[in-house]
N, C-alpha and C positions, 0 to 999 in steps of 0.2 A: 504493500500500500504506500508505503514511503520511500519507495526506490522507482527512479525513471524505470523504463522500457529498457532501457540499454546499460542497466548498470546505476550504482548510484549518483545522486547527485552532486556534483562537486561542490567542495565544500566551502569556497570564496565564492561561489554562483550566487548564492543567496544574499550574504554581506553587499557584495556587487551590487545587486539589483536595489536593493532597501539604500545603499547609498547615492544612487541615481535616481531613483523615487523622491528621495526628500529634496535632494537639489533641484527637481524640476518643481518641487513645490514651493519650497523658497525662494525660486526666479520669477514663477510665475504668478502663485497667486498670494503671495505672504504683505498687506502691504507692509508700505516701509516707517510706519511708525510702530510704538510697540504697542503689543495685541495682549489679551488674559492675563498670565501673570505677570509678561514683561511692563507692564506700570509698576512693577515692583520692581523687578531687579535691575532693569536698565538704568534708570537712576540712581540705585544705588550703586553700579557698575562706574557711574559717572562720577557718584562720590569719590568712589575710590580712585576714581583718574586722578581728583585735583588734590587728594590728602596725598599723593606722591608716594613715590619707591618706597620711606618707612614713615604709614602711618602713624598718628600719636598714639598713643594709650587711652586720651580723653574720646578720639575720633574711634575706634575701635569698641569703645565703650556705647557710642550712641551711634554706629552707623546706622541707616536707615533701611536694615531689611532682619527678621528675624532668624534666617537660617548662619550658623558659621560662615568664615568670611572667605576661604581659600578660594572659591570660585568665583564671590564679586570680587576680590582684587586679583588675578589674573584677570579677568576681563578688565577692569579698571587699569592694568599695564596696557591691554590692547588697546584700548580707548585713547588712552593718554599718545599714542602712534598716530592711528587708525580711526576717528572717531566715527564707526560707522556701524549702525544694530545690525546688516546685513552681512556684518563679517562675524559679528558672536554667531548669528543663526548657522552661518557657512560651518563654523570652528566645533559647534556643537554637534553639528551634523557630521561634519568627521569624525568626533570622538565616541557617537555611538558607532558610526559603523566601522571603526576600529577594535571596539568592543565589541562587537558583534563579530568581524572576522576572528579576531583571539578565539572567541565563546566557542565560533565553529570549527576550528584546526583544535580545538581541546576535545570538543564531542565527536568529531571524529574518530579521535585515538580512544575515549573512552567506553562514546555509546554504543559503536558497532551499528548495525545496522537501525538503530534508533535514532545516528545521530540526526540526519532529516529532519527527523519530528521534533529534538531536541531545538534544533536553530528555529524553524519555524516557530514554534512558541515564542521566541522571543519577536521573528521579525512580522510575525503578524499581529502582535500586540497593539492597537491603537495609542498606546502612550509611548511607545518605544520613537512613534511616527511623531508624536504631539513632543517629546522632549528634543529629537533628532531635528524641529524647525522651527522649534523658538528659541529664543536666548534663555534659559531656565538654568537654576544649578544641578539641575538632576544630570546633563549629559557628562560634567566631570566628575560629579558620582557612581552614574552607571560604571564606567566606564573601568575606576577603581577598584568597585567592588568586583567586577569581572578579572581583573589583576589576580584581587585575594585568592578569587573561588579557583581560578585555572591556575595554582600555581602547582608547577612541575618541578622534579628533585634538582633539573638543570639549572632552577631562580636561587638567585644568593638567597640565603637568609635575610641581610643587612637590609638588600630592595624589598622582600616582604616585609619587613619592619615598616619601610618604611611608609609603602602601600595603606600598610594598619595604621600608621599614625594621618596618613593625610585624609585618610576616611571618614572618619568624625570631624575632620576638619572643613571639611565641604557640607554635611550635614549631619548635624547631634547625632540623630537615629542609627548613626555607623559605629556607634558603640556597639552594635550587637557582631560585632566581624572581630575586635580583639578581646571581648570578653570569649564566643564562641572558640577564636584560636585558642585560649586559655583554659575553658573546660575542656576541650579534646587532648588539648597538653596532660592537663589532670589525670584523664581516665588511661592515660599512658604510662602516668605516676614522671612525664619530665616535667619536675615541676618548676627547674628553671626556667627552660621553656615558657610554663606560664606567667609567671611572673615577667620574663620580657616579652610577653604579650602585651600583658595590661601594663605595663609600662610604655606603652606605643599611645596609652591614653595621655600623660602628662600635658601636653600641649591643649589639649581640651580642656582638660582642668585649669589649666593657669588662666584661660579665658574665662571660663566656670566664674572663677576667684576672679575677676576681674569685671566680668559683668554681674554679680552678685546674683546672679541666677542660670539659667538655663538659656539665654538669649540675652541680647542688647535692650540696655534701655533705649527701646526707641517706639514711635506710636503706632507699628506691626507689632507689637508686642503685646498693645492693650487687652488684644481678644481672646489669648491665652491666658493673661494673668485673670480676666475678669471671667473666662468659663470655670477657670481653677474656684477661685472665689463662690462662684454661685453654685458649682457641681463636684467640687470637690476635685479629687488624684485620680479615681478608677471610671473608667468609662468600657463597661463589658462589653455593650454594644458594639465599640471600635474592634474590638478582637474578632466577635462573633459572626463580624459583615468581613471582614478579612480575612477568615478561615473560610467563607461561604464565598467571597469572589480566588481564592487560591483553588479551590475547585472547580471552578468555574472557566479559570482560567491555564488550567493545567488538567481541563478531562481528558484529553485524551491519552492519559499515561496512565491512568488506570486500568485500561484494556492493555497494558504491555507488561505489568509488571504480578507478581505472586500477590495478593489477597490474602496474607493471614489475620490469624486473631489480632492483628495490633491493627488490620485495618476497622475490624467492623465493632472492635471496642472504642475505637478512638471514634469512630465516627458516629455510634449513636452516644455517646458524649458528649460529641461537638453540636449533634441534631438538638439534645438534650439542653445543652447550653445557649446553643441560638432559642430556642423554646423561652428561656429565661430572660433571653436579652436581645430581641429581636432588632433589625436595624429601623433607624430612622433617620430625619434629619439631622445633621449634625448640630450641637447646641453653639456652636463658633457660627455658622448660618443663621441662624434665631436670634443672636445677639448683635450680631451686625448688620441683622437686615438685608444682605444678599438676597436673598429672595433661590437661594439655589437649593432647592428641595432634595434631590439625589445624591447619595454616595461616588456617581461614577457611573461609566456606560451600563456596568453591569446592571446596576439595579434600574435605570433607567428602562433596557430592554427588558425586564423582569417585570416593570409596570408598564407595559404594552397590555397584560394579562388581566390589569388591572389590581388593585390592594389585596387581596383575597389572593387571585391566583401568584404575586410577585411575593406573597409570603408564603408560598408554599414551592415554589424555585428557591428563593432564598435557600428555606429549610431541607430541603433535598441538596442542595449544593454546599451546606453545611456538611451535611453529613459525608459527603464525597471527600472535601475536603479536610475535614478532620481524619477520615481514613486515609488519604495520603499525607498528612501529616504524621498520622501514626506510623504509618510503613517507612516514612522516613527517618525516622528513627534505628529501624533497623541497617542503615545506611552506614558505611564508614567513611570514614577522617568530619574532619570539622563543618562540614553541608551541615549536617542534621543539629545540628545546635544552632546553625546561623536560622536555620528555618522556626524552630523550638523558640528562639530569646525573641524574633520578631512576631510571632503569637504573640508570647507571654506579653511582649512590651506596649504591644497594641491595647492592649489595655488602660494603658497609661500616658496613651497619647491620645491628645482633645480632641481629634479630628480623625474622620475615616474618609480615603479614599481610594478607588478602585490604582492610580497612579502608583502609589505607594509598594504598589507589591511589585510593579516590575525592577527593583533593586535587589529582590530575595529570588525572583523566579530559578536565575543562573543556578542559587544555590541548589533550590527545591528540584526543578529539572536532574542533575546530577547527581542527588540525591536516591532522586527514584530510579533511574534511566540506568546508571552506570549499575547498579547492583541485579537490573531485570538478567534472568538466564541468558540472554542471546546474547550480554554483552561483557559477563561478569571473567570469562573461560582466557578473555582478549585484553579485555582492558588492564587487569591486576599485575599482567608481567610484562608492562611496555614502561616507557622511562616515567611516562607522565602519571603520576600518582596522584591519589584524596592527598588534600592540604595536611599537613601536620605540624 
């Protein structure tokens, strides 16, 4: 099903194609002011032009976007050249689908005749298309986290270090890639190892410690500090809609891979649990007024069916997806933790969106894919190994 006529599909064919896609999208129909999020981060991209080579500590403390600052200042160098939004879009666009060729010369060697399906997930994902042709900080995060998850025994230690530390530096949520490196250290018992994992965290901390919280004081910030306030730390529903679009968005590897007990416990657990905590709007939407009712495509096409039937997708796509969560557990090196800490974490972040998961997909994919029988026989004795 996933191999041409004549043999498999080559494995930069696909990258190829998703990188001439977004460039004719870009040329042609992107205009040239900024669009969706870019009223966010192009100016703050600007900021960083005019705060110069080394920002202050004061400017750093109130820049004007709330994610980590690694990706507005790189752009803020390019701007300071170049000041032009249609060369981020360009720049961005490269960096997924360099990401994307990495993802696919690794699922090659690992997934065997999966890997097809393997790349496709990623390049038919509508966000991979919506980060690849706008200025967003997601493309130099994809792009890293794809780094971490392909690393082969040939990559120094040092560059994966440092991989892990520039991670969280483009966006908080990348904490779950050197805590994950550091529990698969753990369960190996190297526990130096671990510890220069989460020492890859430092430089987030020192911003931590400098913006007296989890983001910049600045007035992107307000809607997080004031959902915290009104709703508190845990938001199950974030988790429960994010295990129900990781299903959703990774079905078809459930038809490829073994179905034990850990799937169909984890996943009437997970049905069990969307049952408790079913999705909704998000309360950062309600407070700000957006007026932007959905999670994400996914629930969007889920309410085509209408309230009734979009809860009862959801709740089947939970349950899907908490069984491949489960089975990915049975998965080895550090995938199945990175997929594990962003469940758990999604609980603790104020907002859900369907975007969100294509940063864990790499992991989740590999996860599943490399351990299925057709691919386990090939991949285990070739150079390129699970992360450790």
């Amino acid at each position: 099903m996933w191999r041409a006529k004549n043999g498999p599909v080559p494995w930069w064919l696909i990258p190829l194609a998703a990188l001439v896609f977004d460039l004719v999208v870009i040329a042609l129909l992107q205009p040239r002011g900024p669009v969706r999020d870019e009223v966010v981060f192009f100016p703050a991209a600007q900021a960083f032009a005019r705060a110069g080579l080394f920002p202050s500590l004061e400017f750093l403390r109130h820049y004007p976007a709330p994610q980590a600052p690694l990706s507005l200042y790189l752009a803020g160098r390019v701007l300071a050249i170049a000041p032009r939004l249609w060369l981020l879009r360009v720049i961005d666009c490269s960096l997924m689908a360099s990401a994307l060729l990495r993802f696919a010369r690794f699922a090659q060697q690992c997934c065997d005749r999966y890997a097809t399906l393997a790349i496709a997930l990623l390049a038919l994902n509508p966000y991979f298309h919506l980060s690849a042709t706008h200025f967003y900080t997601d493309a130099l995060y994809f792009w890293l986290v794809v780094q971490v998850v392909t690393r082969g025994r040939w990559q120094s230690r040092g560059l994966h270090a440092v991989y892990l530390g520039l991670v969280p530096l483009t966006r908080q949520f990348g904490i779950i890639f050197p805590i994950g490196e550091a529990l698969q250290a753990v369960t190996e018992r190297r526990f130096r190892a671990a510890l220069a994992a989460l020492l890859t965290l430092a430089p987030l901390l020192a911003l931590v410690v400098l913006w007296h919280g989890f983001a910049p004081d600045t007035p992107r910030a307000e809607i997080p500090r004031t959902v915290h306030a009104v709703y508190g730390w845990f938001f199950p529903y974030v988790a429960s809609y994010h295990v129900a679009a990781l299903g959703f968005y990774l079905a078809p590897v459930a038809a490829c891979i073994p179905r034990t007990w850990r799937f169909w416990t984890a996943g009437v657990g997970f049905a069990i649990f969307y049952l408790l905590a079913p999705a909704h709007q998000n309360f950062s939407a309600e407070l700000a007024g957006s007026g932007i009712a959905t999670l994400g495509y996914f629930q969007r096409a889920a309410l085509v069916l209408g309230p009734r039937g979009a809860s009862c997708v959801l709740f089947s796509f939970a349950f899907l997806g908490g069984g491949l969560v489960g089975e990915s557990l049975a998965g080895r090196g550090a995938w199945r933790f990175f997929v594990v800490l962003f469940v758990v974490l999604s609980a603790f972040n104020f907002q859900a969106w369907d975007k969100y998961l294509l940063d864990v997909l790499p992991a989740g994919i590999l996860a599943l894919l490399a351990r299925a029988p057709a691919a386990q026989s090939r991949f285990w004795h070739t150079k390129l190994n699970t992360p450790s």
